[in-house]
N, C-alpha and C positions, 0 to 999 in steps of 0.2 A: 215614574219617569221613563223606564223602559219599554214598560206595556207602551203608552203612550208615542213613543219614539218607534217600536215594531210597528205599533197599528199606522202610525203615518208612511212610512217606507211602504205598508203593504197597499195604502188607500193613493196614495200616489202614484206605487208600480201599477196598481187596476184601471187609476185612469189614463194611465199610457196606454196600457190596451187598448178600451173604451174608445179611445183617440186613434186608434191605430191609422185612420184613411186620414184624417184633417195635419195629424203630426208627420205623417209619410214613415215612420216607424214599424217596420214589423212587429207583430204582437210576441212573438218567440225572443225578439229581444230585450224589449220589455220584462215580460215573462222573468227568464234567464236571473237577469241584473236585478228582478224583487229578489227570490228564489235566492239568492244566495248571500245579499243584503242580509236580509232577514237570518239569515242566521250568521251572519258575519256580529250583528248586532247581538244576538242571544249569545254569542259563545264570549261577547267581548263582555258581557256585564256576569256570565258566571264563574263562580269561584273552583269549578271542574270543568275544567275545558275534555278531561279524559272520557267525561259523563255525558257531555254535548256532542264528542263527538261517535260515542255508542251510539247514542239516539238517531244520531245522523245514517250511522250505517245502516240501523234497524231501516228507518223508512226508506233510504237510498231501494234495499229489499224488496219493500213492498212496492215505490212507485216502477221499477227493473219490470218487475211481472206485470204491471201493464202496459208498460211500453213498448214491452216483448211480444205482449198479446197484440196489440196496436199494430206493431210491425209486421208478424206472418198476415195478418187479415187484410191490411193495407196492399201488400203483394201480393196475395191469392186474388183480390177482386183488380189489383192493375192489371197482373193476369188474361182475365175475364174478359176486360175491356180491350186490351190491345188484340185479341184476338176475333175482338167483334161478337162477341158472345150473347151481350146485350144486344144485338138486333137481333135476335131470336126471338128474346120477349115482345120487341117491338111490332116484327114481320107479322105477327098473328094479330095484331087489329087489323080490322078490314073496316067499320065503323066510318060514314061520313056524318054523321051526326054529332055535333060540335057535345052537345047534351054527355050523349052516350060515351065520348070519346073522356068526356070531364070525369066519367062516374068510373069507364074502364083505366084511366091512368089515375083516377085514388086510390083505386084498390090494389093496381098492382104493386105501386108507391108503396102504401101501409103494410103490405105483408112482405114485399121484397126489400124493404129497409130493417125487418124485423134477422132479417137473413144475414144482410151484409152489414150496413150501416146504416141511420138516416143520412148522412152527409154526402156519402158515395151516390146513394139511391137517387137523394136531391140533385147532383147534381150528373146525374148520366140522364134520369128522368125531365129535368129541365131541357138537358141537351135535344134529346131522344124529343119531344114534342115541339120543342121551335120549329125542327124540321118539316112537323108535320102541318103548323100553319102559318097563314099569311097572315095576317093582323097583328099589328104589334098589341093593342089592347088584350087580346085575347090569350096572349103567349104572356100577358103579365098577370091576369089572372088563373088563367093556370100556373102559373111558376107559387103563386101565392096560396092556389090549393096544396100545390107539390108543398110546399113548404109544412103546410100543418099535416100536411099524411106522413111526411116522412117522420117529423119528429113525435105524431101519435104511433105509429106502426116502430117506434125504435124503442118506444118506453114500457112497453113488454116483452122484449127478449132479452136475453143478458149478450146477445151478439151486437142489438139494434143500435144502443145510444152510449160513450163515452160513460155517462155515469153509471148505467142501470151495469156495465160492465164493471167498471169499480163497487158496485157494493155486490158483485154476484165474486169478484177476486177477494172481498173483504170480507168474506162469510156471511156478508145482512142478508141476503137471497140465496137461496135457492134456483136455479134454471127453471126446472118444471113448476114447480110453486109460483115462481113472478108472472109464469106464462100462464096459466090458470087462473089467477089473483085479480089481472089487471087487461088480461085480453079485451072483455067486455066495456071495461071504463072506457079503454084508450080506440074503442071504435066505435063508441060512442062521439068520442072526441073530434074523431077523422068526420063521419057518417054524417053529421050538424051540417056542418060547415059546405059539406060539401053536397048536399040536395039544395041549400041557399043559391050557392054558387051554380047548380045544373040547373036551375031553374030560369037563369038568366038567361041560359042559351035555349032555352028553350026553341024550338023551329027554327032553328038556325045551322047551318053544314058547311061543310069543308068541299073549297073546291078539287075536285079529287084527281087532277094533278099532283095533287101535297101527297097525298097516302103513298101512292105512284113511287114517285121517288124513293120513300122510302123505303119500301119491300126491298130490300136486298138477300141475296142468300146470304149468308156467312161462314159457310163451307162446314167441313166437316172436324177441321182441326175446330173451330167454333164452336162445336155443340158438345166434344167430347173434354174441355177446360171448363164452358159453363157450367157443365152438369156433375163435374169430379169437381170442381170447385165448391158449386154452394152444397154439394155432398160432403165434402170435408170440414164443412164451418160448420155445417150442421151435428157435424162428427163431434165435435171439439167438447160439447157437454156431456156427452154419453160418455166419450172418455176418462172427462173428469168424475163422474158419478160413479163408475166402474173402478177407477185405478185407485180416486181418492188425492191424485197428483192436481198442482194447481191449475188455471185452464191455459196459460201461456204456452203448458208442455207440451199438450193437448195441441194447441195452433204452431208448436212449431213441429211439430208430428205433420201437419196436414201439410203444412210450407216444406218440407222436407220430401213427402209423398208426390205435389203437384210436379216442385221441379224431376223428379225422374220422369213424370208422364210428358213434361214439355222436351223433355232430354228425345226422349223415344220417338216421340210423333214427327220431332222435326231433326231427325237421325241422318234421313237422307236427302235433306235439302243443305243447298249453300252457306258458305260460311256465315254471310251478311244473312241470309235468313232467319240461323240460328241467333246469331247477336238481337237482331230486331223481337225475336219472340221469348228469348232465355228470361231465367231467373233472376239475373245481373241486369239486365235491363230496367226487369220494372223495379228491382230494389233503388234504380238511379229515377224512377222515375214518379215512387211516391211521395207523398206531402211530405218531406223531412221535417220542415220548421213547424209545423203544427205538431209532431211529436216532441219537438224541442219546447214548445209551448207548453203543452204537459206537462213535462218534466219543470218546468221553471217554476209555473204554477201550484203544482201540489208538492214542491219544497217548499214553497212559502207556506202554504197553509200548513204542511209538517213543522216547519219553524213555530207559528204560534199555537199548532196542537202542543208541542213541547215546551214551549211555554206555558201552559195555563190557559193562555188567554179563551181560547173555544171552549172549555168547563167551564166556565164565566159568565159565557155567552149563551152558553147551552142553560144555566141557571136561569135567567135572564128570562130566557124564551119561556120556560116552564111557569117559572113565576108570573108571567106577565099575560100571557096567553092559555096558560091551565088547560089546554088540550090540546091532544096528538093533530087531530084533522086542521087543527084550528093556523098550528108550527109548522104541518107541510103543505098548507094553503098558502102562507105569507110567505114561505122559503120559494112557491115554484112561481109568484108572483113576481116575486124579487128577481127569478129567472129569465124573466124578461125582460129588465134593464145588467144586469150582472150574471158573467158567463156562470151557465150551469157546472163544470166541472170543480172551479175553488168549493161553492156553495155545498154541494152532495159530500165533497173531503175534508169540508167543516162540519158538517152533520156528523160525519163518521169519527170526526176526533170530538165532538159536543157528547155524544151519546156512545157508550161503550153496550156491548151486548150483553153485560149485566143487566143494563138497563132496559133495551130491547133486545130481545134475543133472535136468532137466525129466523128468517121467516116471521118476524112479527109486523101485523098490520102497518106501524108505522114507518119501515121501510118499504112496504108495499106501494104506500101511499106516496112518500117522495119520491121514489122512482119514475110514478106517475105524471106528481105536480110539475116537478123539476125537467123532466122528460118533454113534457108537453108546454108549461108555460114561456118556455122560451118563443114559443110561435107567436105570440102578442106584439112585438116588437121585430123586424124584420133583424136588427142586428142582436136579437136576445139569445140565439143560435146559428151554431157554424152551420148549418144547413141553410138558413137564412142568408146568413152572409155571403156565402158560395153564389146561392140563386140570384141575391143582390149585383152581382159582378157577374153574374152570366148575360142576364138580362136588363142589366141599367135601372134598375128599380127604385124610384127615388123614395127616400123614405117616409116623406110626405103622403103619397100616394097609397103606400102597405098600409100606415095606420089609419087613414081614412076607410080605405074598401077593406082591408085583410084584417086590422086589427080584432075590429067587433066579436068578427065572424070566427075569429081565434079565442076572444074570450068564452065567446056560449061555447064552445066547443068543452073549452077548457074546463066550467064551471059545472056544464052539464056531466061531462064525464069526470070530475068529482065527485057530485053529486051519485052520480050511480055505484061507482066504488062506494062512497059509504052504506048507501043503502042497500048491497050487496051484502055488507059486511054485518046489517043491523036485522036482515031479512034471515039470514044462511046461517049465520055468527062464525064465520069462517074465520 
């Protein structure tokens, strides 16, 4: 009766999300109101409320360290951006080749999402090309390549994607291990998709007006944030591997490091100067309620880790699918109607590292799935969704031309992970 009564609070809180544009509801508050249901409900039906609420504390713990992570990296790259730092990357296409222009913005996508985030990458990278053309068709297929590079180029770093983040904070991964592991799958993933997609443009260019415009300098305070920026995210792993501290310390070491450089640089400029570029700015200026989302979301799933219910489920999966490749196939599918984050902090409470240990293939592999199969579905990741509200993208349209092109991606660069793994036996 109580499983039952949790699993409904939690299948109802999900589809408020899910609903988030049609209900006009924020997803953070949705979020929120499962999150704390849910264990409103678990503490009411046990006989140690004293017991319930250790538990509570325990994970309150674990989800702090990545919200804390979430938080200095969200401000380092607000940072980046109000300073213009990102036209740095941009200034150096010169490219009127519609083609070339498709092949040079997945690449930068895939590796520079690997850096910051896919979500930030998606959507600076969206932004950053509308500019550079006139056709609205063509700024919606590239927004739609954007979309699968970011979230291929996020699912091998433990910086790149929300979850490959949580299981590199949960001990399943390793930093250098995920990045070695899964480099090759998840460019495989990106690489598909996107010769399809440059083949269309084939003999086709930009009237170069568009590029024009955008070459801007972006001075010099701009190169000297961007470059001590993704120098300190990049920091954040060595740290952890070196100290052995978790990686939140690590990112708020580097969030502690920027603000003195932005202190200095902008020392002897005006008051309103310093306000427009400080540290206190961009802290008012990142996504709050999507970390509030987090937070809602992986208390609910902690509520029925602590109940049972995920050991249950996790049997379920074993029993019913009898292989590893087979459970992080159907979890990164499922990725693409149901947000990846609940999904990877169900895995993590299904499967204890008894059962897989640090580095084992099978956290290799969801990292992957999960990472990546959200691009099959335009609203199956926040990267998605951002590009969906940048460019008006209606959903009909993604799974017609984007979807396909996101499955072979996805299937193929499965496919090569395993055979990676059957060839090397790594």
């Amino acid at each position: 009766m109580i499983s039952a009564l949790l699993i409904m609070v939690f299948v109802l809180g999900y589809a408020a999300i899910a609903f988030e544009h049609p209900l006009r509801l924020n997803k953070a508050a949705s979020a929120l109101i499962t999150g704390v249901l849910c264990w409103t409900v678990y503490i009411l039906s046990s006989h140690s409320h004293n017991e319930v609420t250790e538990q509570l504390i325990h994970h309150i713990g674990e989800i702090s360290s990545i919200l804390f992570f979430l938080l200095g990296a969200m401000t380092i790259v607000e940072l980046i951006d109000s300073h213009n730092g990102f036209e740095i990357i941009i200034s150096s296409i010169h490219t009127t080749s519609k083609r070339k222009l498709l092949i040079t913005i997945s690449i930068i996508t895939f590796f520079l999402s690997a850096v910051l985030d896919n979500l930030t990458t998606a959507i600076v990278m969206t932004s950053l090309t509308a500019k550079l053309l006139n056709e609205k068709e063509d700024k919606l297929w590239f927004a739609g390549m954007i979309v699968i590079a970011a979230n291929a180029g996020g699912a091998w770093s433990p910086l790149g994607d929300v979850t490959t983040t949580m299981l590199w904070i949960g001990g399943q991964i390793t930093a250098l291990n995920i990045i070695y592991k899964t480099i090759f799958a998840s460019l495989i993933v990106c690489l598909l998709p996107m010769l399809i997609v440059a083949y269309r443009f084939k003999g086709k260019y930009i009237e170069s007006t568009a590029g024009k415009e955008m070459r801007k300098e972006s001075g010099k305070d701009g190169k000297i944030i961007l470059f001590s920026g993704i120098g300190l995210l990049l920091f954040v792993p060595l740290f952890k591997t070196v100290t052995h501290l978790p990686p939140f310390m690590g990112m708020l070491l580097a969030l502690g490091i920027i603000w003195i450089i932005t202190t200095v640089i902008h020392s002897d400029k005006d008051e309103e100067a310093k306000k427009k570029y400080n540290v206190a700015n961009a802290l008012r200026k990142i996504d709050a309620p999507s970390i509030l989302f987090f937070l809602g979301i992986l208390l609910a799933v902690a509520a029925l880790e602590s109940f049972g219910l995920l050991k249950e489920m996790a049997g379920f999966l074993t029993t019913t699918l009898k292989n590893d490749y087979l459970i992080g196939s159907s979890l990164g599918v499922l990725s693409a109607i149901v947000d990846n984050v609940p999904l990877v902090a169900a895995a993590q409470g299904m499967y204890d590292l008894t059962t897989y240990p640090p580095d084992h293939p099978f956290w290799e592999f969801l990292a992957l799935t999960t990472g990546t199969g959200g691009s099959m579905i335009i609203i199956g990741s926040a990267a998605g969704v951002a590009v969906m509200g940048i460019e008006n993208i209606r959903f009909g349209w993604y799974l017609k031309r984007i979807s396909w092109l996101a499955l072979i991606g996805f299937v193929a660069g499965s496919l090569a992970y395993i055979a990676q793994q059957l060839i090397f036996h790594t």
